[in-house]
N, C-alpha and C positions, 0 to 999 in steps of 0.2 A: 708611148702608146696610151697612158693612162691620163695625158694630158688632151688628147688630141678624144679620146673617150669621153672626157668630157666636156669638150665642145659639141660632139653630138649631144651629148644628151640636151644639150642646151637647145639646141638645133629642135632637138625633137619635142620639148617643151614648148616651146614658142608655134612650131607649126601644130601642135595637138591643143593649145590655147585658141588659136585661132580658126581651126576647121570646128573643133567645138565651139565657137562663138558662132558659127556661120550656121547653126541649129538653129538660132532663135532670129536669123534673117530668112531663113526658109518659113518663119511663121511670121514673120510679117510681110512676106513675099504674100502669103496666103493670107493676109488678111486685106492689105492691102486689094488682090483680086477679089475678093468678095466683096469689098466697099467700093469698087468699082462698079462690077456688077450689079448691085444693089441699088447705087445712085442713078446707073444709065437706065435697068429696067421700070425701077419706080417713079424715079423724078424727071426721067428723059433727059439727064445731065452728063455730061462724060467729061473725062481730061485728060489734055493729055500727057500731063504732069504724072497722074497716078499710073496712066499706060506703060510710059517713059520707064518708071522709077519700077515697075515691076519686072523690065527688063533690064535693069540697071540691076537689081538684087537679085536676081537669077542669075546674070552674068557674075559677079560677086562671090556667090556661092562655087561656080564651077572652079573662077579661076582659086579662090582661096582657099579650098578643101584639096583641090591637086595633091599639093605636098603632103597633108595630113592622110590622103588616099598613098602615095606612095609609103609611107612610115608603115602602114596599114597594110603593108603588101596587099593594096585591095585593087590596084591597075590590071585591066585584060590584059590576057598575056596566050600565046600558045602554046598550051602545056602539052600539045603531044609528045615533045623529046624533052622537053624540060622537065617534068615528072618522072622517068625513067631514069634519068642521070643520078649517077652517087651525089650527096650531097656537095660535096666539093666541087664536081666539075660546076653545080649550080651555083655555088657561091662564085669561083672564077666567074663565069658567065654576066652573072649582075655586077661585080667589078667593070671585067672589060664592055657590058655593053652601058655604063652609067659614066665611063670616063670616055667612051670613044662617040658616044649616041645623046645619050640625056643631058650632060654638062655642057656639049659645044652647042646642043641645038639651045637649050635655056637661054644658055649665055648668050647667045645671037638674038636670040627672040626679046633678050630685055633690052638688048643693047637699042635695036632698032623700035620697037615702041618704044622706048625713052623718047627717041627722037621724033616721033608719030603722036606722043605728049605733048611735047614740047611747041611742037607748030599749033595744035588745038590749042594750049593754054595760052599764048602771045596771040592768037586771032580770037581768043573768049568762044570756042565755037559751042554753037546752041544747038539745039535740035530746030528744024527750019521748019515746024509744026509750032499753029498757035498754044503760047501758054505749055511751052515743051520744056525740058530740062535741058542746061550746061552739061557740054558733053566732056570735055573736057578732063572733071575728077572721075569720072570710069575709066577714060583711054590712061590715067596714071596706077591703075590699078594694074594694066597687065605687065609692065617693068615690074612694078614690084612682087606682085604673084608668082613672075616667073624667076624672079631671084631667090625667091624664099623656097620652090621648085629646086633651084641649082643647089641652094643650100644643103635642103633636106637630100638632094643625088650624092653630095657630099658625106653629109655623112652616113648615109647605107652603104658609101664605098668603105669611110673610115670602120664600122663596124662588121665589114664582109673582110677586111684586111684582117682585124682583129678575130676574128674567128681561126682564116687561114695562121696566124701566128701563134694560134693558142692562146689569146685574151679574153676569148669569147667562149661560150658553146654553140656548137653548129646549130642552127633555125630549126624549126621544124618545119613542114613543105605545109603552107596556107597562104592562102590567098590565092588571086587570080583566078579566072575563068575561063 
């Protein structure tokens, strides 16, 4: 167990690196729209390079903070019976529904935008707007988003085991809304 503990944490490392890096694409998401704004209201100029790319870092931000929201127990959830349960039955709970629910649906999801990549990147696909961005390195963003997703369901499973076996101490009830 102490081996497989610390692949989570590695786990958990790497998606807490990286949803913390997706801080500072939220600021230049934001800055990016105000030099937009800026250009088209004062100089009547627009792009749609900058349009593009701030829906490209938006998208970025959602799909690469997922996992670090899940680690986060910060995913909506509905807690009307989930709060009221001993901690244990909630621990079961997020086991069975992250091996029967999160893990197959991930996995499907990266499996087949892999292949949804793959076609964009052998036809080079662009945005069919003048002066738009390659679409292409976003659509390979969601295979890997949602692998790092299965990852991180991985290990909240291995450390919800680890509780139930007495490796862990049991959670305290946070997150969700």
């Amino acid at each position: 167990m102490k081996f497989l503990l610390r692949i989570a944490a590695v786990i958990d490392t790497v998606n807490t690196a990286i949803g913390r890096s997706m801080i500072w694409l939220i600021l230049f998401c934001c800055l990016t729209s105000a030099v937009a704004a800026t250009l088209r209201y004062t100089l009547d100029w627009g792009s749609n390079a900058l349009l593009e790319a701030q829906w490209f870092m938006f998208g970025l931000v959602f799909l690469f903070c997922a996992a670090w929201t899940l680690r986060e127990n910060g995913h909506v959830r509905i807690d009307i019976l989930y709060t009221k349960l001993p901690p244990t039955a909630r621990v079961w709970i997020d086991i069975v529904g992250g091996l029967l629910f999160l893990l197959p649906v991930c996995l499907l999801i990266a499996i087949d935008s892999w292949n949804f990549f793959l076609i964009s990147y052998r036809t080079n696909e662009a945005s069919p707007n003048p002066g738009g961005l390659f679409w292409w390195p976003i659509k390979l963003a969601i295979p890997v988003a949602f692998v790092l997703l299965s990852l991180q369901g991985l290990s909240e499973t291995i450390k919800n085991i680890a509780v139930l076996t007495g490796h862990r101490p049991m959670p305290h009830l946070r997150g969700g809304h």
